[in-house]
C-alpha positions as CSV (number, residue, x, y, z in Angstrom):
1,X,-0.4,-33.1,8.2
2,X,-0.3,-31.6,4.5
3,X,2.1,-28.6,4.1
4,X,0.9,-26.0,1.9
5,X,3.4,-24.4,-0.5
6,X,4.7,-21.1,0.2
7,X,2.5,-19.3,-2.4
8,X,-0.8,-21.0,-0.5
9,X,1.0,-19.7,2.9
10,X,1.5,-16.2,0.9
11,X,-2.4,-16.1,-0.2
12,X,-4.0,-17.2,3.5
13,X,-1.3,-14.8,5.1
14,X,-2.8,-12.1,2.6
15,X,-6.5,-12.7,3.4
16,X,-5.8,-11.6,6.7
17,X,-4.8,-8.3,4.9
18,X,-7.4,-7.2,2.9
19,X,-5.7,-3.8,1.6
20,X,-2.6,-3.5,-0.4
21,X,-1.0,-1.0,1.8
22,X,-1.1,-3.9,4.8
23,X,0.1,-6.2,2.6
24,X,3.2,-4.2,1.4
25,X,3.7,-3.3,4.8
26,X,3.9,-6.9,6.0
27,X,6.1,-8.0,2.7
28,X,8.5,-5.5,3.3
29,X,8.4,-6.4,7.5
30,X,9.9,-9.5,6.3
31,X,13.0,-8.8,4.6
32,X,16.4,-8.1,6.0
33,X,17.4,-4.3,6.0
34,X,20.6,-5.0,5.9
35,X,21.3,-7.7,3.4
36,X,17.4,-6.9,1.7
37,X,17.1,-11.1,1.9
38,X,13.5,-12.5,2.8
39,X,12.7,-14.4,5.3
40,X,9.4,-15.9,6.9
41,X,11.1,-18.5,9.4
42,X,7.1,-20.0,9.5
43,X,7.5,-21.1,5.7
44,X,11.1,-22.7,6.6
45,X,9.5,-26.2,6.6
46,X,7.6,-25.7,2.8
47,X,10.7,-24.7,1.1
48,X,14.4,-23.6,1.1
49,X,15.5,-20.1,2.2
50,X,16.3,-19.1,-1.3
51,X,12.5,-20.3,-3.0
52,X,10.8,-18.5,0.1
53,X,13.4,-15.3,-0.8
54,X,12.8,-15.2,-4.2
55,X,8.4,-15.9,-3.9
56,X,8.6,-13.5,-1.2
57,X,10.9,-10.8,-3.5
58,X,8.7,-10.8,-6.9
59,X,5.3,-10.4,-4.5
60,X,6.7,-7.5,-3.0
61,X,7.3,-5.9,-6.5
62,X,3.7,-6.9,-7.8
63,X,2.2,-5.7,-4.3
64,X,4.1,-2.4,-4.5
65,X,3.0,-1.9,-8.5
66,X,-0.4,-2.2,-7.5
67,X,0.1,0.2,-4.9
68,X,1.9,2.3,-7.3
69,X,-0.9,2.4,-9.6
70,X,-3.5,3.4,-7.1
71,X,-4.7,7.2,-7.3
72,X,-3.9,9.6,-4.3
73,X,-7.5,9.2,-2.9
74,X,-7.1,5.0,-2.6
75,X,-4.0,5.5,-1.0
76,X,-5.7,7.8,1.5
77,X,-7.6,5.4,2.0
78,X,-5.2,2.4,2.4
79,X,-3.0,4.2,4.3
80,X,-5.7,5.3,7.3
81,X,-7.0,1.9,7.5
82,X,-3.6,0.6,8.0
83,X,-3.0,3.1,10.6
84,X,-5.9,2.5,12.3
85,X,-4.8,-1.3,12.4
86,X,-1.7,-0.3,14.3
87,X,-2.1,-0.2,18.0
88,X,0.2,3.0,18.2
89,X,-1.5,6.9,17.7
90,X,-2.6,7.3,14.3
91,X,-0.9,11.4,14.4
92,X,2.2,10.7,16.1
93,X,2.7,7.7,13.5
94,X,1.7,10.1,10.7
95,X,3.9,12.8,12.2
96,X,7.4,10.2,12.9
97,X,7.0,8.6,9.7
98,X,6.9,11.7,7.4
99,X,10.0,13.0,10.0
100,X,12.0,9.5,9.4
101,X,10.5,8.3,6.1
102,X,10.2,5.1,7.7
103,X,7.9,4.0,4.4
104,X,11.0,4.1,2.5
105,X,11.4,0.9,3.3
106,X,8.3,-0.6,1.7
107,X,10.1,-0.1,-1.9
108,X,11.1,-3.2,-3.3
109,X,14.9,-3.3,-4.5
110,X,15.5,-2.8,-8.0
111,X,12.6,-0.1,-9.0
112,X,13.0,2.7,-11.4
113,X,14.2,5.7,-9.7
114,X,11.0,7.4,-10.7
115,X,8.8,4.5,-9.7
116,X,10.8,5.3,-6.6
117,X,10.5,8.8,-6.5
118,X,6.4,8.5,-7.2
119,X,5.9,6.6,-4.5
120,X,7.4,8.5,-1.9
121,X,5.9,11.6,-3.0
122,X,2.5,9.7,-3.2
123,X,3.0,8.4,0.5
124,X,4.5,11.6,1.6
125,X,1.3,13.5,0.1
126,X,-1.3,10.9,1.6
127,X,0.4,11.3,5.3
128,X,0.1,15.1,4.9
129,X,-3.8,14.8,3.8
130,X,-4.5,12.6,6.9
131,X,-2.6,15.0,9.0
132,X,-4.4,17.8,8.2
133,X,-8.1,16.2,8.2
134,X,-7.5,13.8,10.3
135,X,-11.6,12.4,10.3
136,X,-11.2,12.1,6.7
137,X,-12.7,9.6,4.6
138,X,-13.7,8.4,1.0
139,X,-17.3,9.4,2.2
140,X,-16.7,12.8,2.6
141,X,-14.6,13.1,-1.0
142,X,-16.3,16.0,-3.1
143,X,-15.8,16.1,-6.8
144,X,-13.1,18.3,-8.3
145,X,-15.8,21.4,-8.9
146,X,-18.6,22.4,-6.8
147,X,-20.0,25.2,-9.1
148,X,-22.9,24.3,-11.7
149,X,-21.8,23.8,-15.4
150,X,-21.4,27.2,-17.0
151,X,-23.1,25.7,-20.1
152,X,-26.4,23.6,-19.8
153,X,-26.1,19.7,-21.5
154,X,-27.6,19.6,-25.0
155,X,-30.7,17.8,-25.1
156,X,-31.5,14.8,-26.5
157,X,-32.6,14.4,-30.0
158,X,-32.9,10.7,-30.6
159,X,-34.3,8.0,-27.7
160,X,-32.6,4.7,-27.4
């Protein structure tokens, strides 16, 4: 039998989480509140406690910079689906984590504190949204304005 590396591990683990969200869920599922060490005991074979530590670490902090960089409407989004992976009731989850900020865990250690602080209020926000349309989706997004433009578009003088 070939042993994969632990990054090979990292990548089929992550196809079975397609979203970002799931996957920073699951990273940060994996380290040690107390001492913040990773550990995966699957990958103990592939490599030592302190390589699977330190792959798992720097994945959390590109996972949680993508989720960083999503817009409020993607982490909707994210968030739902990953809710409606759990087997528990989407509302009361919604309703225990924004009473508990049990998402606080999901930040990697050693993030700027407004990094930090952007990401709470963007998960914080997102939980809210789904609380209070809880059938919404991307679908039903409207754009910013419903009313016409005031001004007509200029028409075209010249054809391509």
């Amino acid at each position: 039998m070939i042993l994969k590396s632990v990054e090979d591990q990292l990548e089929l683990t992550f196809t079975y989480l397609p979203t970002c969200f799931s996957r920073l869920a699951f990273l940060a599922s994996v380290r040690d509140s107390y001492t913040g060490r990773y550990l995966y005991e699957g990958w103990a074979m592939q490599s030592s406690a302190e390589q699977v530590h330190e792959i798992l670490r720097r994945k959390h902090k590109d996972v949680f910079n993508l989720v960083l960089n999503m817009s409020l409407v993607t982490v909707c989004g994210e968030l739902k689906g990953y809710l409606e992976s759990l087997a528990n009731a989407q509302q009361r989850t919604m309703t225990l984590w924004l009473e508990l900020e049990s998402y606080r865990d999901m930040l990697p250690e050693g993030i700027s504190r407004v990094s930090r602080a952007f990401f709470l209020s963007q998960i914080k926000m997102a939980l809210k949204v789904l609380l209070t349309i809880p059938k919404w989706s991307l679908t039903q997004a409207q754009p910013a304005s419903l009313h016409p433009l005031l001004v007509p578009p200029l028409p075209r003088h010249l054809k391509n």
